[in-house]
N, C-alpha and C positions, 0 to 999 in steps of 0.2 A: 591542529585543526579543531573547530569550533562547532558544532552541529545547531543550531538553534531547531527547537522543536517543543510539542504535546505529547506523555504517554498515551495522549487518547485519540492522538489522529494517526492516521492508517495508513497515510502518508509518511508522516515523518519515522513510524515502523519501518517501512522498506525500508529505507536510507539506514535507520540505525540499523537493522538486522544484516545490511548488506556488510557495515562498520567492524560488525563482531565479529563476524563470519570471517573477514578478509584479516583478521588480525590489528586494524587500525586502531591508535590512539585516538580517541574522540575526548574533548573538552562537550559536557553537552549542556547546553545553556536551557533551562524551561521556561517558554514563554506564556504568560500568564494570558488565555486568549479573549478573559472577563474584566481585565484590570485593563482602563485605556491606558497608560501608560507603554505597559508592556506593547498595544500594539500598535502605539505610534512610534516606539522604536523599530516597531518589527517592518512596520512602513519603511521604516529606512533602508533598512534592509532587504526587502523586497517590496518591491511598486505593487504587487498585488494582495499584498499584506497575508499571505499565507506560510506557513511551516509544511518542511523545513527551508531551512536556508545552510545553507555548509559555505565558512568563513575558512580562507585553506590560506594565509597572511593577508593579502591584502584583495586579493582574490573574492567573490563571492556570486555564489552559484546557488538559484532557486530552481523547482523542477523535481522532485522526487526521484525521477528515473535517469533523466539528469545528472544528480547527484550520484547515484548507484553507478552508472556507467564510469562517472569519474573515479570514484573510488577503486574503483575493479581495473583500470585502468592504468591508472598508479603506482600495481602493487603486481611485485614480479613473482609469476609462477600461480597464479589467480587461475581457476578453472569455471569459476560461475560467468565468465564471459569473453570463451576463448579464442582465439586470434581469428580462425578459420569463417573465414567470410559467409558463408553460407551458415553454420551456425547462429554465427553473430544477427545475419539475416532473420533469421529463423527467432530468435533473441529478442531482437527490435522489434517485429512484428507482434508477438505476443507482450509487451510493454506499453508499444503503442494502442494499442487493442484494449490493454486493461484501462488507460488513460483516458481513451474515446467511450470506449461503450460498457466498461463492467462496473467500472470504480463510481460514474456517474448515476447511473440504475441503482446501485444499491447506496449511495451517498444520499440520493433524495428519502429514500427509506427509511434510514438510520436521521437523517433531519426531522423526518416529521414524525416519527417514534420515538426519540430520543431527545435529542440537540432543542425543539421547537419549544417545549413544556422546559424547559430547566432555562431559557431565554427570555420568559412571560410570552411568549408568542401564540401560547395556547397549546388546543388540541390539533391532531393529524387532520388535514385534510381529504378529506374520502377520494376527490378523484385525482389529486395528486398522487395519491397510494397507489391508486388502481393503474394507474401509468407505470408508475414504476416498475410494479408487479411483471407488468406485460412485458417492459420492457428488460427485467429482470430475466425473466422466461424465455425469453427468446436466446438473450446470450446465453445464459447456463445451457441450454441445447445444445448450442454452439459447443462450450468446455468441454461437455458434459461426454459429445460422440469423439471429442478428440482425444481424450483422457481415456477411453477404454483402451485398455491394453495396453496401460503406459504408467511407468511409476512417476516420471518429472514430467514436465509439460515438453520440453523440445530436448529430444536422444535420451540419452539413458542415464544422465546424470543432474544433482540440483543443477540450477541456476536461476542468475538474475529474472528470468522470466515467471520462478515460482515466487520468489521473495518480490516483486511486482504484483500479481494477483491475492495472495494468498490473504494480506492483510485486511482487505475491507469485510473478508468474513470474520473477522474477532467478530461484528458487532451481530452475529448468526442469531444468538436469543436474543441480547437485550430487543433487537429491533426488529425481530421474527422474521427472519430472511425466508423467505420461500424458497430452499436448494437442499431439503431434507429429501426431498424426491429421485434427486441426480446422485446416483449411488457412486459412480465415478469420480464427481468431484468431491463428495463427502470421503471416500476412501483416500485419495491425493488431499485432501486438504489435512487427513487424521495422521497423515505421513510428514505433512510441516508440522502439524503440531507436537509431533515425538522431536523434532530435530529441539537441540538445547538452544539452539540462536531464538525460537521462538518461545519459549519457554521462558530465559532472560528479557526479554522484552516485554510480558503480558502485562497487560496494565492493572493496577486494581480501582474495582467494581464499586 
């Protein structure tokens, strides 16, 4: 299997972190995402031209969580996403959650503090920020009262559901996330960051 991806997108981290973790042979291909080249190939690869893409022969599947679910799937005696339907429920709902409302809040963030200036695009936009923000705030609430008194986000063990969430906080300082407050999710997020799958992945700065 082929993974195409960025060490710097937070997406294409689930996927690999999900890879390591599950024991998977990964070929990982880096898509250059400043060179057109790289991403009119990567067009081909996916119609929406973003990473990752996971090539498994002829096969090819975009999706982040997607990807994760495939993998985990695949691979027999896997516990980050276990058969048990209610689980799995329980799974999917916090993936699609991070998809819809966490990754998207803190994506705009990380754009216009980071990504926007290194693009010629300029500076941060003030009230794109201030959206963000809010809308930042609201879901960390959300984590923040479900994570008390829980070490993984669903039952008492990793899964896919943390390696989903966990990632769009790498960009915490560079792009000054406002979730230093939610002492729950800072405590669950200082418990992925001990785990070695995310430690192997950290990108450099």
């Amino acid at each position: 299997m082929r993974l195409y991806h960025h060490p710097m997108s937070s997406n294409a981290r689930r996927a690999l972190m999900t890879a390591i973790h599950l024991g998977l042979p990964l070929e990982l291909a880096v898509v250059d995402l400043m060179n057109a080249d790289d991403r009119r190939r990567l067009g081909e690869l996916n119609p929406n031209g973003k990473v990752p893409v996971l090539a498994d022969g002829d096969f090819l599947l975009w999706e982040s969580c997607a990807i994760m679910q495939y993998l985990a799937d695949r691979t027999l005696g896997q516990t980050l996403y276990p058969d048990n339907i209610l689980v799995r429920a329980d799974i999917n709902r916090w993936m699609l959650w991070a998809c819809q409302h966490w990754s998207p809040a803190i994506g705009y963030l990380t754009f216009e503090r980071i990504w926007k200036g290194l693009i010629g695009q300029g500076g941060p936009d003030a009230d794109v920020v201030a959206r963000a923000e809010n809308e930042l705030a609201k879901f960390a609430a959300v984590l923040d009262g479900h994570l008390a008194g829980r070490a993984w986000l669903v039952g008492d063990k990793l899964s896919l559901a943390d390696f989903a969430l966990a990632p769009p906080l790498m960009y915490t300082e560079q792009a000054k996330l406002p979730v230093q407050q939610y002492p729950h999710i800072m405590a669950w997020y200082e418990r992925v960051r001990q785990l070695d799958v995310w430690k192997n992945t950290e990108p450099v700065w």
